[in-house]
C-alpha positions as YAML, in Angstrom:
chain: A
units: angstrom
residues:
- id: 1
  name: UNK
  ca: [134.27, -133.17, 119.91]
- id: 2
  name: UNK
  ca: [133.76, -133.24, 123.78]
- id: 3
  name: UNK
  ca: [130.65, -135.16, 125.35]
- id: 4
  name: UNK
  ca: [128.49, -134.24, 128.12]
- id: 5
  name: UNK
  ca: [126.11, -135.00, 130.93]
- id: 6
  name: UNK
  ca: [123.61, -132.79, 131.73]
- id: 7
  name: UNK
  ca: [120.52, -133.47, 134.30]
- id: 8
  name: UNK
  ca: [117.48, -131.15, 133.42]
- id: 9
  name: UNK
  ca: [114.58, -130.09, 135.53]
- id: 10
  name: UNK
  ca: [111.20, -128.84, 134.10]
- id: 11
  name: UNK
  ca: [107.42, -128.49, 134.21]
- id: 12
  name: UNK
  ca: [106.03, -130.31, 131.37]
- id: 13
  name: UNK
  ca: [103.04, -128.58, 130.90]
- id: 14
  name: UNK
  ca: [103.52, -126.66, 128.26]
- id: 15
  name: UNK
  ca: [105.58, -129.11, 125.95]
- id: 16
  name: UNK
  ca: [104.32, -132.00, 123.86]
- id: 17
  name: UNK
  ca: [107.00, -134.46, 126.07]
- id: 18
  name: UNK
  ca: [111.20, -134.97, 125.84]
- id: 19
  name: UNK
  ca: [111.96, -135.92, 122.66]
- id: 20
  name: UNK
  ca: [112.62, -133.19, 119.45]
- id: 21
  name: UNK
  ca: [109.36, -133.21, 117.22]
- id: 22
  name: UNK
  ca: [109.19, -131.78, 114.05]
- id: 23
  name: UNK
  ca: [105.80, -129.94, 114.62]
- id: 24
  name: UNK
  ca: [105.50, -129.51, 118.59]
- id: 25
  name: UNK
  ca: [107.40, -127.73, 120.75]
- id: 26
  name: UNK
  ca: [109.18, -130.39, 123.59]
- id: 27
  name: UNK
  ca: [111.65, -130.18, 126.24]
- id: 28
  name: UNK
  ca: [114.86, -131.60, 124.28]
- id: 29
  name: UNK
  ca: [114.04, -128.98, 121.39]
- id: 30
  name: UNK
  ca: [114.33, -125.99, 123.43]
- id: 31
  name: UNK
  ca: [117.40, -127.42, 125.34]
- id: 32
  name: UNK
  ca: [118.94, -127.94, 121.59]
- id: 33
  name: UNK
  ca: [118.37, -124.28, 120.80]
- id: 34
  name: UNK
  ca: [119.41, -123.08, 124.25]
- id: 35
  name: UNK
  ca: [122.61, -125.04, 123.81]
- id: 36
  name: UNK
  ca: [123.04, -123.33, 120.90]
- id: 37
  name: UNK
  ca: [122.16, -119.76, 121.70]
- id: 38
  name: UNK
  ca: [124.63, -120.28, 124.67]
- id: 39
  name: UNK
  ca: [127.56, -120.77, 121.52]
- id: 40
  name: UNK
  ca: [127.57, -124.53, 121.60]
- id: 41
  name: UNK
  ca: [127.43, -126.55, 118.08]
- id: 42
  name: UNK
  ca: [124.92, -129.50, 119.06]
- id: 43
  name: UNK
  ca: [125.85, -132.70, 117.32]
- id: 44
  name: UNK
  ca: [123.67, -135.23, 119.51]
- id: 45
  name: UNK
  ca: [121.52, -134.57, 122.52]
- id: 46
  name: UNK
  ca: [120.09, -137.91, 123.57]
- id: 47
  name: UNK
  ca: [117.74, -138.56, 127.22]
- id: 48
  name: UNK
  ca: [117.47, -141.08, 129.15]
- id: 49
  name: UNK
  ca: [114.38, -141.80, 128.25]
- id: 50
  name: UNK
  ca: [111.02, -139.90, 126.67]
- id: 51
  name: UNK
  ca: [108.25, -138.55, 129.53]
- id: 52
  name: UNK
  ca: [104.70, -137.78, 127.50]
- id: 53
  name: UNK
  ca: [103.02, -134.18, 127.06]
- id: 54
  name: UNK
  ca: [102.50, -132.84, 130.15]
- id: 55
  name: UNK
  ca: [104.49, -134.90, 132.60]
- id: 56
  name: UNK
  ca: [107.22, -133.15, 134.56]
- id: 57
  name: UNK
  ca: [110.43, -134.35, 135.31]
- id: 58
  name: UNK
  ca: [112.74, -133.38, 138.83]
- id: 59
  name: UNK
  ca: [116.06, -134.71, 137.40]
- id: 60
  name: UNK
  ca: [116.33, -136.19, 133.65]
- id: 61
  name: UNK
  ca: [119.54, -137.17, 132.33]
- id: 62
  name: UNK
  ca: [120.80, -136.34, 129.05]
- id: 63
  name: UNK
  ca: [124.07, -136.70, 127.14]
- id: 64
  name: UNK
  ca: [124.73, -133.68, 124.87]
- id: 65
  name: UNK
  ca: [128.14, -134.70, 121.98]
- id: 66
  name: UNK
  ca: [129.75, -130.71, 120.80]
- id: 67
  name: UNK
  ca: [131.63, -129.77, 118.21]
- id: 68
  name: UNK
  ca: [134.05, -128.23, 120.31]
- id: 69
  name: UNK
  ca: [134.55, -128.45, 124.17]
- id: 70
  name: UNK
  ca: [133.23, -125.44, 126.64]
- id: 71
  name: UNK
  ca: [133.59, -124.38, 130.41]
- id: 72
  name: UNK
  ca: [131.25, -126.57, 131.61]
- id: 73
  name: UNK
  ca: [129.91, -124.62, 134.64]
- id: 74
  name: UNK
  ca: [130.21, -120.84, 132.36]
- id: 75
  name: UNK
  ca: [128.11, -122.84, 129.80]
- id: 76
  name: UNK
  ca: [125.49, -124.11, 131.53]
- id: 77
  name: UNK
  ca: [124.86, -120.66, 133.57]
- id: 78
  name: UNK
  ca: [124.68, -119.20, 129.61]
- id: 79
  name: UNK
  ca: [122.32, -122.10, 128.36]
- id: 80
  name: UNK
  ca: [119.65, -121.38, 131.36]
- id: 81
  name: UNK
  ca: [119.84, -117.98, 130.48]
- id: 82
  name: UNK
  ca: [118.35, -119.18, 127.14]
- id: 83
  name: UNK
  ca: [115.81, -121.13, 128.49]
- id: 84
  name: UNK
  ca: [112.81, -120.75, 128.97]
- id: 85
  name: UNK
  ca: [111.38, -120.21, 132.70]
- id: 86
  name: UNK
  ca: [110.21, -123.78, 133.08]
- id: 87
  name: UNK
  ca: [113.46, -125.66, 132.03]
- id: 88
  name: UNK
  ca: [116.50, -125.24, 133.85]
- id: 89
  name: UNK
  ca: [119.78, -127.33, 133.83]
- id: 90
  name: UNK
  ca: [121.16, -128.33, 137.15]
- id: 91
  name: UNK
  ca: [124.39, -129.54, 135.69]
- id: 92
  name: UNK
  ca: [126.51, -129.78, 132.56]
- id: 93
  name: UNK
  ca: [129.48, -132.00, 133.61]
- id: 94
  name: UNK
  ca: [132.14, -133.43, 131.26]
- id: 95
  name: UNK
  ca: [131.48, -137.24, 130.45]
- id: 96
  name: UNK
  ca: [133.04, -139.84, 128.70]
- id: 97
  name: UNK
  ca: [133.00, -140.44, 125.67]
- id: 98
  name: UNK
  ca: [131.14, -143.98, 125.80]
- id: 99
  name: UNK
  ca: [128.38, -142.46, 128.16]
- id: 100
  name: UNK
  ca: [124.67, -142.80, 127.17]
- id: 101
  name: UNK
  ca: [122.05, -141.43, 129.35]
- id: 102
  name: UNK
  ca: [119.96, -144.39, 128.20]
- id: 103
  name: UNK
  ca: [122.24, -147.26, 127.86]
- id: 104
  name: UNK
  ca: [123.77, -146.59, 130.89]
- id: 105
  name: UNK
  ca: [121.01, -146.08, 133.25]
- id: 106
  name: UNK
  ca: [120.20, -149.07, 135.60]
- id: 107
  name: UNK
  ca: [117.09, -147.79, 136.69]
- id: 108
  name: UNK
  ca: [114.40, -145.03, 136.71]
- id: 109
  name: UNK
  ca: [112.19, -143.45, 139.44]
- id: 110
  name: UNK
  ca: [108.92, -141.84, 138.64]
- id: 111
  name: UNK
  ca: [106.68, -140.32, 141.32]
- id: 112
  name: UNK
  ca: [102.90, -139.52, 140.68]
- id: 113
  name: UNK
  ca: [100.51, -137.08, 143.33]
- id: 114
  name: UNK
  ca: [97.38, -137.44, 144.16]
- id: 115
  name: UNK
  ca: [95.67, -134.55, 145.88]
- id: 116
  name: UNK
  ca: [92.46, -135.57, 148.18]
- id: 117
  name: UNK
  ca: [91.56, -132.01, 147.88]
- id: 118
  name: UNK
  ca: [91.49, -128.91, 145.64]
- id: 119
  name: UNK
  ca: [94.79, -127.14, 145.59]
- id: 120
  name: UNK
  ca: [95.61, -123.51, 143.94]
- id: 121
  name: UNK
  ca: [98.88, -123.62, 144.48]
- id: 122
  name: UNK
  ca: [99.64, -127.64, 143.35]
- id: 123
  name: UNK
  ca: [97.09, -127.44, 140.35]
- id: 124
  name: UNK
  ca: [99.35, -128.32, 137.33]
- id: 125
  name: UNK
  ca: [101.45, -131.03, 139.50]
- id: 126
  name: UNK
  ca: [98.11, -133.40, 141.07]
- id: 127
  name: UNK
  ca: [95.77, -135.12, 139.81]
- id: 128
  name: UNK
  ca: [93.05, -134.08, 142.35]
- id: 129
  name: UNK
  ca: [90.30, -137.05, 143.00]
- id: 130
  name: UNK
  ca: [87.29, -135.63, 144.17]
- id: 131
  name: UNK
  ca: [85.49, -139.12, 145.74]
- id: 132
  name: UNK
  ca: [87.16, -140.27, 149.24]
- id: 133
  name: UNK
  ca: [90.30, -142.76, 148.67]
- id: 134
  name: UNK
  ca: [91.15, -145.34, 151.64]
- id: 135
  name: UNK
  ca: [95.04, -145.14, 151.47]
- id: 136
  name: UNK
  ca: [95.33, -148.23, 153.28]
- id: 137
  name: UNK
  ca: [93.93, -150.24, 150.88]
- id: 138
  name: UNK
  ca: [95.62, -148.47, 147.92]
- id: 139
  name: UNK
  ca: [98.91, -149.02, 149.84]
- id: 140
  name: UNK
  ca: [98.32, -152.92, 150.00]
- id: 141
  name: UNK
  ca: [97.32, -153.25, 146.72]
- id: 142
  name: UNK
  ca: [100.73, -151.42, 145.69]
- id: 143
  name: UNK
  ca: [102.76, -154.15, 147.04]
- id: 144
  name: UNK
  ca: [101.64, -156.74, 144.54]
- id: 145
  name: UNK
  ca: [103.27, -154.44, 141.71]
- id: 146
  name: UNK
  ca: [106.85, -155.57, 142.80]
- id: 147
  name: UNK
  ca: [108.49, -158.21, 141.43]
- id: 148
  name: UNK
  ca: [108.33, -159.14, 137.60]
- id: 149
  name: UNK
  ca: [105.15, -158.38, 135.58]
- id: 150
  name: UNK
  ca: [103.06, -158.90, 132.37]
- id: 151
  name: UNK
  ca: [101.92, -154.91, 132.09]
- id: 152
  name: UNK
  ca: [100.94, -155.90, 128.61]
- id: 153
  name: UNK
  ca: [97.48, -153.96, 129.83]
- id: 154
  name: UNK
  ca: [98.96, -151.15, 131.36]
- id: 155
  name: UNK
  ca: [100.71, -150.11, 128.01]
- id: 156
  name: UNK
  ca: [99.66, -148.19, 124.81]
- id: 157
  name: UNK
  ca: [100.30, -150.06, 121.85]
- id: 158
  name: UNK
  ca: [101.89, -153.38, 123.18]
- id: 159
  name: UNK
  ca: [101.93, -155.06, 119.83]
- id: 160
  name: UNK
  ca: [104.87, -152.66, 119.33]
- id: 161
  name: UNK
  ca: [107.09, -153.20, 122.37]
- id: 162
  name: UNK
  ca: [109.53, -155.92, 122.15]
- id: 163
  name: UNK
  ca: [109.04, -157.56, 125.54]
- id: 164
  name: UNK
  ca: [106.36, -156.16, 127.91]
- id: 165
  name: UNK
  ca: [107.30, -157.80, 130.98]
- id: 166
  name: UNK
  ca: [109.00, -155.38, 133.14]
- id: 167
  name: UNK
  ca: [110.69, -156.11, 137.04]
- id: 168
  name: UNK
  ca: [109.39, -153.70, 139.46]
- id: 169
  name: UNK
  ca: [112.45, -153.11, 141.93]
- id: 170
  name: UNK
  ca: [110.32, -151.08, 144.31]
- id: 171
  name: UNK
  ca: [106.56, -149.70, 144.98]
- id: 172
  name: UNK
  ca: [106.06, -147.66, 147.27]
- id: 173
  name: UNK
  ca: [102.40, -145.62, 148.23]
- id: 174
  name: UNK
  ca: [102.28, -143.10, 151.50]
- id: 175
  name: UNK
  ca: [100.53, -140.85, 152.32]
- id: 176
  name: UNK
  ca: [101.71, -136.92, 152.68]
- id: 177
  name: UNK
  ca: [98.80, -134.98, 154.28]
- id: 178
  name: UNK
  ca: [96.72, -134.04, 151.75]
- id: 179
  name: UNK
  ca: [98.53, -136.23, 149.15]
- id: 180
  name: UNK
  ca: [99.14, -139.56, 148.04]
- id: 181
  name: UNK
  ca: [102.49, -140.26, 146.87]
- id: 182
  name: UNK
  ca: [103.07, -143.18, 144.58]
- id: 183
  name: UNK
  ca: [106.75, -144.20, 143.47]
- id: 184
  name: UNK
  ca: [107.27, -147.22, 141.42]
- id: 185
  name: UNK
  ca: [111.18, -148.03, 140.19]
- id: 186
  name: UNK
  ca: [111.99, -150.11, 137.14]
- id: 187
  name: UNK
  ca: [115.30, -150.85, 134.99]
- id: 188
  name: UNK
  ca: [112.45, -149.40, 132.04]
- id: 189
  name: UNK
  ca: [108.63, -148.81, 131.84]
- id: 190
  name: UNK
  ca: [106.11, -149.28, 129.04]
- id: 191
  name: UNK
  ca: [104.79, -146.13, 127.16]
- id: 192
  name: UNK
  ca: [101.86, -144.56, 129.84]
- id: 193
  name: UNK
  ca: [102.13, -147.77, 132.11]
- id: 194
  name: UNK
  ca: [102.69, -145.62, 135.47]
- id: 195
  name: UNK
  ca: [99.99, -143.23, 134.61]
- id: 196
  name: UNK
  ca: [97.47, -146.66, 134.11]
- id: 197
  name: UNK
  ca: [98.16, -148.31, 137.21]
- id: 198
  name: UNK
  ca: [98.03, -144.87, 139.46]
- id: 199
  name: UNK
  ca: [94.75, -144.77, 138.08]
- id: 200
  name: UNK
  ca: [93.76, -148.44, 138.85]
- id: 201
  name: UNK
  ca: [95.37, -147.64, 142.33]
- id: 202
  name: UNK
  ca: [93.29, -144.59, 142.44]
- id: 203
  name: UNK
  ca: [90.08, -147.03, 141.55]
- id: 204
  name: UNK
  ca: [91.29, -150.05, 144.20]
- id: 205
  name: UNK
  ca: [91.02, -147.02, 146.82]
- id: 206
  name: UNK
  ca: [87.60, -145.68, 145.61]
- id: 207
  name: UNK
  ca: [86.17, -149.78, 145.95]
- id: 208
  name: UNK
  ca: [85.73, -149.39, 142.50]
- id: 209
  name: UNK
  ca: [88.04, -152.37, 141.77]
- id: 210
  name: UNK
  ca: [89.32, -155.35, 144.43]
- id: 211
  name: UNK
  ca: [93.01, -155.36, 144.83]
- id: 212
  name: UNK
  ca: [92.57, -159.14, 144.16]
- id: 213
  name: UNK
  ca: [91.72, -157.86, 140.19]
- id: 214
  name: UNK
  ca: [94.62, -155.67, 140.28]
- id: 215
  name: UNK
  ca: [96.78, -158.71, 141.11]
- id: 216
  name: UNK
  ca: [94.84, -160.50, 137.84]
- id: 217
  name: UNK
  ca: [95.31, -157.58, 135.60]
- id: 218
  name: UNK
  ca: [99.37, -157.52, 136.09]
- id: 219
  name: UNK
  ca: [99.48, -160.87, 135.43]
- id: 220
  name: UNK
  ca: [96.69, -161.35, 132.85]
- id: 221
  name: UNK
  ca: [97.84, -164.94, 131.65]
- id: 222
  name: UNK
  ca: [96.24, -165.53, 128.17]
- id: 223
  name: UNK
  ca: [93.26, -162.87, 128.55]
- id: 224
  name: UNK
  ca: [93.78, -159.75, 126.26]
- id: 225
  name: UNK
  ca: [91.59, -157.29, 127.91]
- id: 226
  name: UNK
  ca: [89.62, -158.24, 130.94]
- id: 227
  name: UNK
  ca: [89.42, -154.64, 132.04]
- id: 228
  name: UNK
  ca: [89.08, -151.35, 130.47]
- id: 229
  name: UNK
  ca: [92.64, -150.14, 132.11]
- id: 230
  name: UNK
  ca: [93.10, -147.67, 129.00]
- id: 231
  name: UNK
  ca: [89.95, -145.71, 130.38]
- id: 232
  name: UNK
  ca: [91.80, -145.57, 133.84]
- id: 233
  name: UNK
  ca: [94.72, -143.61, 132.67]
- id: 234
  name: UNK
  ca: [95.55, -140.89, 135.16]
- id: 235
  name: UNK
  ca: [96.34, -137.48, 133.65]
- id: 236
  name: UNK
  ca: [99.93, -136.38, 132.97]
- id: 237
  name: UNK
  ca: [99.86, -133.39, 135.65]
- id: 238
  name: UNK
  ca: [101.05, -135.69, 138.62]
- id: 239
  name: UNK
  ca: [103.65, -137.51, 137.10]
- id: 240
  name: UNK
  ca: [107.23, -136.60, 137.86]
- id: 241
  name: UNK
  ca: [110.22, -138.46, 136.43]
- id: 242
  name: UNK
  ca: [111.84, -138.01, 140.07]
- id: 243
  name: UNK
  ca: [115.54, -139.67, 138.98]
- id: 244
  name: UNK
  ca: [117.63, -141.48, 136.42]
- id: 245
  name: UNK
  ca: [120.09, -143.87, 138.33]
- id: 246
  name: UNK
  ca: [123.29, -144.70, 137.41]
- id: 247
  name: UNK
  ca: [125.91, -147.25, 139.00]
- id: 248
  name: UNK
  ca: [127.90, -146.02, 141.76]
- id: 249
  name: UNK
  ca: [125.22, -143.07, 142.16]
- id: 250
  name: UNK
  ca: [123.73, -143.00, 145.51]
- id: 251
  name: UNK
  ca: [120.18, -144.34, 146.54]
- id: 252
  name: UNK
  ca: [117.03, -142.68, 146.31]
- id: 253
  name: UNK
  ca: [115.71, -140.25, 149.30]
- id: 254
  name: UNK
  ca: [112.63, -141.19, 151.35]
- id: 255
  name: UNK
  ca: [109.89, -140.54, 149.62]
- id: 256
  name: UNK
  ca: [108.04, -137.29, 150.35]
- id: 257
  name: UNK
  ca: [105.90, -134.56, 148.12]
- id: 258
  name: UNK
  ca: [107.71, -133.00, 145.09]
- id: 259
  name: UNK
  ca: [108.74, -129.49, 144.99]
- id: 260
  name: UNK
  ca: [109.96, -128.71, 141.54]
- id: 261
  name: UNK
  ca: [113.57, -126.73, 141.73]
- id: 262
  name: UNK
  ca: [113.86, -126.82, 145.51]
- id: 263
  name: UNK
  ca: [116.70, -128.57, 144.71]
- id: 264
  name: UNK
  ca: [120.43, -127.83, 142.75]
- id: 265
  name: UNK
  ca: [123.02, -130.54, 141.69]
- id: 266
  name: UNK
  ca: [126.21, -130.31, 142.33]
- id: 267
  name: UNK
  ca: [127.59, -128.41, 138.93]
- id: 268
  name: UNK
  ca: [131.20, -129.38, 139.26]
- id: 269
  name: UNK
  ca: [133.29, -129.25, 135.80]
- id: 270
  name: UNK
  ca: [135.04, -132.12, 136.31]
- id: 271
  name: UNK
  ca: [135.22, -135.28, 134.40]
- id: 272
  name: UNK
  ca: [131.26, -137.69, 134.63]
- id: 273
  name: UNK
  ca: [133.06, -141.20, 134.78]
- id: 274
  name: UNK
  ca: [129.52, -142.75, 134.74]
- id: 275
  name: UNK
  ca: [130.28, -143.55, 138.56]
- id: 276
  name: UNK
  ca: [129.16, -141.67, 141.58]
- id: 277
  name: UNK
  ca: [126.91, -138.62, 141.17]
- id: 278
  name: UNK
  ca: [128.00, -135.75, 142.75]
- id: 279
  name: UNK
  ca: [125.03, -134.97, 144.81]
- id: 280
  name: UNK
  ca: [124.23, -133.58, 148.21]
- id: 281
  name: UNK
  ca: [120.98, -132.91, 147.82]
- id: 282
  name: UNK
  ca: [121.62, -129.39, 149.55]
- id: 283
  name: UNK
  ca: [120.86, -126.23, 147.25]
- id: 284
  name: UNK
  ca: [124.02, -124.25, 147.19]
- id: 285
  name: UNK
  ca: [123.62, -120.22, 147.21]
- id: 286
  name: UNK
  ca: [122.83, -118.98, 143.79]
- id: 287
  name: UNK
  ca: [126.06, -117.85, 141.81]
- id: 288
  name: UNK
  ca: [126.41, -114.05, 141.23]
- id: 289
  name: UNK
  ca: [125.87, -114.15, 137.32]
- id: 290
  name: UNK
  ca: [122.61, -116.03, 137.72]
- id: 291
  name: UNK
  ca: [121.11, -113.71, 141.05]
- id: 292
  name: UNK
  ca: [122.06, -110.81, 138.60]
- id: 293
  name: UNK
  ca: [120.68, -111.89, 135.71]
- id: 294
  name: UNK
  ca: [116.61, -111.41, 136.88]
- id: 295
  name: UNK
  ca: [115.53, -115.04, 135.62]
- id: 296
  name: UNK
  ca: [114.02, -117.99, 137.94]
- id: 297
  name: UNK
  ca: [116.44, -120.60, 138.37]
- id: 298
  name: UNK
  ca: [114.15, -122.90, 139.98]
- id: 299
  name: UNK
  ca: [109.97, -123.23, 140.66]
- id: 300
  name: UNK
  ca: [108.16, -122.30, 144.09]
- id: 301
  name: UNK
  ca: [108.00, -125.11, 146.26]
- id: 302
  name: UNK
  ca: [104.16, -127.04, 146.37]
- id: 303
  name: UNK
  ca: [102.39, -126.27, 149.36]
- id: 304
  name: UNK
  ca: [100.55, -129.09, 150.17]
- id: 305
  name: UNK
  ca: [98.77, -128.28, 153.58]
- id: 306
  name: UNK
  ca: [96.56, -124.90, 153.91]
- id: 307
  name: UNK
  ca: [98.43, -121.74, 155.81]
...
């Protein structure tokens, strides 16, 4: 048996979320079968986490356990090949045999766009908001989301989550031109608890809601539901997973708009130790197999200003 790491890009529109379901089609399920179209026996294929229907991710991490051991680089060229045009591995990299892409992972980045106008080419990766936003005030009001939090409100189904107070490492809001970029970092995050406070963000910057209740509503006390937050839920179009973390691996780029696929990892066949990423953040030249083979191995960059 021979365990791997493999970081996966793709557009979630079209899938019901990460994890395998027995009656939907999601992004783990047509990894599984790619992995095993490509000649690979799949005993385990675990993420670091689940992302909800429709949201996209720029760089999940998943451990995949085989039967039998494969050229890692050979294999992942045969597995995209298998996939369809809105999945695509970036690497498949030997790992040991105690790595979990969960367990292991000290922290998670997502990243969720707001577009202050009406975009062809960005339509299934914004949330466009039609009534003027001031981005100042949205930015201040995203500063009280660091630190350690009760986002009891700010999750579906609490009753069900064993602890809902979650430490905020970092929150950051700028804005990009045309869109508002919103990046929040967490060791975890409750089910649909980014997508509820970009929408109460989205509200504070409307003056549909004082930052002041924001501040009340991540740290509700003993009040069960002073708000309807559930109502505020932005949709799952501008949310990106943008980055699992790992120790050793280094820190996060400056935050600026997404471009699915403008980007290739490093696909080096040597041994994951769980340490240090290799990662340049450059996209190396396409190999020959995959230029020859007449697929997509990445998505068209969003355009986020007007030519």
């Amino acid at each position: 048996m021979a365990r791997y790491r493999v970081d996966v890009e793709y557009e979630g529109t079209r899938y019901r979320g990460w994890q395998i379901q027995a009656n939907a089609r999601s992004v783990a399920g047509e990894l599984q079968r790619a992995l095993l179209a490509a000649g690979g026996e799949v005993l385990e294929i675990g993420g670091s986490g689940r992302t909800d229907a429709g949201v996209h991710a720029l760089r999940q991490t998943a451990h995949v356990r085989l039967r039998e051991p494969v050229d890692p680089e050979r294999f992942r060229i045969a597995a995209n090949d298998e996939l369809p045009s809105d999945i695509h591995l970036l690497s498949f990299r030997r790992a040991q045999e105690r790595f979990h892409a969960r367990h292991d992972a000290v922290a998670r980045s997502y990243v969720y766009q707001i577009a202050l106008r009406r975009m062809a080419l960005a339509k299934r990766f914004v949330w466009w908001v039609k009534r003027p936003l001031d981005v100042g005030r949205m930015e201040a009001a995203s500063r009280d989301l660091r630190g350690k939090h009760d986002f009891r409100l700010f999750c579906e189904r609490p009753a069900g989550q064993a602890s809902t107070l979650v430490v905020v490492d970092s929150a950051e809001l700028v804005r990009a031109g045309d869109l508002v970029l919103v990046r929040l970092v967490a060791s975890h995050f409750l089910w649909k608890m980014v997508r509820r406070l970009a929408g109460a963000l989205v509200r504070v910057g409307a003056g549909e809601l004082e930052p002041d209740d924001l501040r009340r509503l991540v740290d509700p006390g003993e009040v069960d539901d002073p708000a309807p937050v559930a109502t505020w839920t932005a949709p799952p179009s501008g949310l990106f997973l943008e980055r699992v973390l790992y120790p050793g691996e280094p820190p996060l780029a400056p935050l600026a708009p997404l471009a699915p696929g403008a980007t290739e990892g490093a696909t080096s066949d040597g041994m994951f130790l769980g340490g240090v990423a290799d990662s340049t953040g450059r996209a190396p030249a396409p190999r020959p197999s995959e230029r020859s083979s007449g697929r997509r191995t990445g998505a068209r960059p969003i355009r986020t200003k007007p030519r």
